[in-house]
matplotlib code that plots the C-alpha trace (Angstrom):
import matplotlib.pyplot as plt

x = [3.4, 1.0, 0.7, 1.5, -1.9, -2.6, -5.0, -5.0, -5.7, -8.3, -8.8, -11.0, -8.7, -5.7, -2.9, -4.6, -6.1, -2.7, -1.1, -3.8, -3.1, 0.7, 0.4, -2.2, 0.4, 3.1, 1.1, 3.3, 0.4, -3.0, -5.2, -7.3, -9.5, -9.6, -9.7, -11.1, -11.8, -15.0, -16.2, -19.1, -21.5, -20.5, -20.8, -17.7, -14.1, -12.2, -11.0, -12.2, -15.4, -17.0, -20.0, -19.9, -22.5, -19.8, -16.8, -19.2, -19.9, -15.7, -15.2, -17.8, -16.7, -13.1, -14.6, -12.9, -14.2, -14.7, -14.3, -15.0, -13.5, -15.8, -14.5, -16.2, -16.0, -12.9, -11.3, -7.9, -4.9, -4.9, -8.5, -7.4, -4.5, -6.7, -9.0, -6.4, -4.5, -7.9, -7.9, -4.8, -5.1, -7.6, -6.3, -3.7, -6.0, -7.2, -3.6, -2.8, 0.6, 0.9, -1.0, -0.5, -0.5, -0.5, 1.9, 4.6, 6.8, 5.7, 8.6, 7.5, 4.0, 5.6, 7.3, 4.5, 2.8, 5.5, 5.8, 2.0, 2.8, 5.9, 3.9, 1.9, 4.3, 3.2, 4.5, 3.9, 3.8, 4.3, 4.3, 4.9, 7.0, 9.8, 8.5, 8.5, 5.3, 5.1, 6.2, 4.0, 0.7, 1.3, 2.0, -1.6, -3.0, -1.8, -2.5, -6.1, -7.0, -9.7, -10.2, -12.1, -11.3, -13.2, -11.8, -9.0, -7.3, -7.9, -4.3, -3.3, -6.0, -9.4, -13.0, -12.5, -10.4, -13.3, -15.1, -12.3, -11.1, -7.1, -6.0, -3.2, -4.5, -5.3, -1.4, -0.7, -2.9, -1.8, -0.1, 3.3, 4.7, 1.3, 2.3, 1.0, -0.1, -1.7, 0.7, 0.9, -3.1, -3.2, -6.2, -7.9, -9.2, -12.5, -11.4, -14.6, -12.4, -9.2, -7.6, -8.4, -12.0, -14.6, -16.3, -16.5, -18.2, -21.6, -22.0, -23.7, -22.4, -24.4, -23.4, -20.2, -19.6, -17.2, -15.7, -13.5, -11.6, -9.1, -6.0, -3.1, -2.4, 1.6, 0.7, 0.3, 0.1, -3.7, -6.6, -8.7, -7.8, -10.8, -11.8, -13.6, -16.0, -17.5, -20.6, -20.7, -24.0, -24.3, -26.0]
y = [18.6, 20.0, 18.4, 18.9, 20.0, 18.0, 17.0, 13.8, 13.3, 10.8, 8.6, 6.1, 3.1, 1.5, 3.8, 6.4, 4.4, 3.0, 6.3, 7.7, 4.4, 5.4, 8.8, 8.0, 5.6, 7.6, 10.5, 13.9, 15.2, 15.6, 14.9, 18.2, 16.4, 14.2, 16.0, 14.7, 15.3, 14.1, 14.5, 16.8, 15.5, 12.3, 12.4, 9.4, 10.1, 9.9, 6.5, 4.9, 4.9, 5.8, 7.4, 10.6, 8.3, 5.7, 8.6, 10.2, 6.7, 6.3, 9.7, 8.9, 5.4, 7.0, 9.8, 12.7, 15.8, 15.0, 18.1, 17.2, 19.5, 19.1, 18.8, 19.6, 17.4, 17.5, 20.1, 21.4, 21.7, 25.1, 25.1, 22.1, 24.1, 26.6, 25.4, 23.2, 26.4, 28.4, 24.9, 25.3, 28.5, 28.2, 25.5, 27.6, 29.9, 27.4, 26.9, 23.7, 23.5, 19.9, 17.7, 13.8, 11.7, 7.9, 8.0, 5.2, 5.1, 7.7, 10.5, 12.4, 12.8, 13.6, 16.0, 17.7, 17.5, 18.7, 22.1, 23.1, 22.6, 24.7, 27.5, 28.4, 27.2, 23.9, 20.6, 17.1, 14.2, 11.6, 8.3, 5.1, 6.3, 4.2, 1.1, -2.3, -2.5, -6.4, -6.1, -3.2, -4.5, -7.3, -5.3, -3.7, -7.2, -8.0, -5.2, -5.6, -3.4, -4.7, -3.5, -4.1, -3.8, -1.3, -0.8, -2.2, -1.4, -4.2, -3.8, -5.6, -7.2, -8.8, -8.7, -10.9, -9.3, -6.6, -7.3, -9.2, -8.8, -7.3, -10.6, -13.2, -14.9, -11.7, -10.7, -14.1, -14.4, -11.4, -11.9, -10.9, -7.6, -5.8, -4.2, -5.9, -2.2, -1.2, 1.8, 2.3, 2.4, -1.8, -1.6, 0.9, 0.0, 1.0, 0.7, -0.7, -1.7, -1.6, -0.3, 2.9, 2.5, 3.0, 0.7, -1.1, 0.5, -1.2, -1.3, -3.5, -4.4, -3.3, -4.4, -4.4, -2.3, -1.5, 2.3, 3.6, 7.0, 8.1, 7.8, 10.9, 11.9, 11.0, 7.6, 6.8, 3.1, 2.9, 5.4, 4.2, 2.8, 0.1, -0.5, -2.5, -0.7, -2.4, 0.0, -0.1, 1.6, 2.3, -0.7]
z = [38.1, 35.5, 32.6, 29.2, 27.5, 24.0, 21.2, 19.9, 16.4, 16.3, 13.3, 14.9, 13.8, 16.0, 15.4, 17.0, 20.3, 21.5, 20.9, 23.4, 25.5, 25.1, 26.4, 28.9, 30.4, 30.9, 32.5, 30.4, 28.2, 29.2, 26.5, 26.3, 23.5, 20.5, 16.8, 13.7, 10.2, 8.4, 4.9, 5.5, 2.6, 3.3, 7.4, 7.4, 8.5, 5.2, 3.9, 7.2, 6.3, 9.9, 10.7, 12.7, 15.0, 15.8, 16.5, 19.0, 20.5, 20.6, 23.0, 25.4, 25.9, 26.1, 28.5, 26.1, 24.1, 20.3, 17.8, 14.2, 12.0, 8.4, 5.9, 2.2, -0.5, -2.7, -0.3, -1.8, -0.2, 0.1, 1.3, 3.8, 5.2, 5.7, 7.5, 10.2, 10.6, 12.4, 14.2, 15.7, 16.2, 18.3, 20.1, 20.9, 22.6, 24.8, 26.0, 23.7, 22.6, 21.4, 18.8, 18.9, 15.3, 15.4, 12.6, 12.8, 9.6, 7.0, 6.7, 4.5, 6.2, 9.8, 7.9, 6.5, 10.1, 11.8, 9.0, 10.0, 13.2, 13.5, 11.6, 14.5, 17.5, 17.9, 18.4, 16.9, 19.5, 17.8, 20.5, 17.3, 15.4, 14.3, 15.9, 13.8, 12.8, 13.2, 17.2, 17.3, 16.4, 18.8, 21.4, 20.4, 20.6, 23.8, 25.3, 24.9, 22.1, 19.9, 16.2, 13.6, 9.5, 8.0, 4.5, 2.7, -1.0, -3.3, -4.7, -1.4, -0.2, -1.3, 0.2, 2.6, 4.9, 5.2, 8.7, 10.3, 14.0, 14.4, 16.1, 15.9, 13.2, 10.9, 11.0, 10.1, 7.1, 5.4, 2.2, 2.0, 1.6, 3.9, 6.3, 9.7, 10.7, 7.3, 7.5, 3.5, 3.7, 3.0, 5.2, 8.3, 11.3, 13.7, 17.4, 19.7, 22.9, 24.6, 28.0, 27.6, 26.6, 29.9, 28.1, 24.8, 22.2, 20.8, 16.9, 14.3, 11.3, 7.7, 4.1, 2.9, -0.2, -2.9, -4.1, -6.4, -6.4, -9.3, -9.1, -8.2, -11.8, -11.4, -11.5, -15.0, -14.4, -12.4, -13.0, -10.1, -6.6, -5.5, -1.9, 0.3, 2.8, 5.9, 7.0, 10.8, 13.1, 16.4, 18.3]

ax = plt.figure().add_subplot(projection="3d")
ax.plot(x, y, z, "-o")
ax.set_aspect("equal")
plt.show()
């Protein structure tokens, strides 16, 4: 039977891996290649943090194609739609109908995805969503997967959940009301290992540093938004 042929929106965080670990598993899509966005003055994928280094270091341990779609710095959103429309486009050309989002809980956001989409004939795969989030990142846990934290929003976390592993303890020790998966951008993730890695992915750890950005203007209440970066290089 041939397969389904897909890009993966790759994030370089959790979310992302297990849904490639998801769709690998049950054998529908082939994943044609993995798809990201990075700030091009910046060279990091946006609020991750990552350097366009690490991502590369991600799809050969994976054994997958990495495009990087760069982005410039304070992009609108008409300039944004612009530019992921050619994207698809061409995708479309090279006979790939489906993109994959490791989106789990965010309606408004699948929405949005699944509008693009639609505009050119495509279809959003979207292999989490709707799972609890607390049974979820356990099932990512045991499964193998090994994350790292690379950023987290200091309205829900402080600096010193920067640096730490995804594991048992983590999802205990978060404060209550974070969501165990980070899914309203509590915190984001860099993925070095897992089932579907050939190979775990080597990287040192730098400084760990702190960043504001202003706030959306509807929201009267905060100016700036502060986070927590952990810089990460390739080993």
């Amino acid at each position: 039977m041939n397969k389904k042929r897909a890009f993966l929106n790759w994030s370089s965080g959790k979310d992302a891996a297990y849904s490639l670990y998801q769709i690998q598993a049950k054998g529908e899509f082939e994943i044609a290649k993995l798809v990201t966005t990075v700030n091009e003055q910046a060279g990091r994928v946006s609020m991750h943090g990552v350097r366009e280094e690490l991502l590369k270091s991600q799809a050969d341990c994976l054994g997958l194609p990495l495009e990087i779609i760069y982005l410039p710095e304070n992009t609108s959103m008409q300039e944004y739609e612009k530019i992921m429309s050619a994207k698809l486009d061409q995708c479309l050309e090279q006979k790939i109908k489906y993109s994959v989002f490791g989106d789990i809980l965010l309606e408004d956001l699948k929405a949005f995805r699944e509008q693009q989409l639609s505009k050119v004939g495509m279809k959003g795969i979207f292999p989490l969503w709707g799972k609890n989030t607390f049974q979820l990142i356990h099932e990512m846990i045991e499964s193998g997967l090994k994350a790292i934290v690379v950023c987290v929003n200091e309205q829900y976390l402080d600096k010193s959940f920067v640096g730490r592993i995804i594991d048992r303890q983590f999802v205990s020790d978060l404060p209550k009301g974070v969501d165990p998966c980070g899914e309203n951008g509590e915190f984001h993730t860099f993925v070095f290992d897992g089932p579907m890695f050939k190979e775990a992915v080597s990287y040192q750890r730098g400084e760990v540093v702190y960043k504001t950005y202003n706030a959306p203007k509807q929201n009267k209440e905060i100016e700036k938004y502060g986070f927590w970066f952990l810089d990460l290089f390739s080993k």
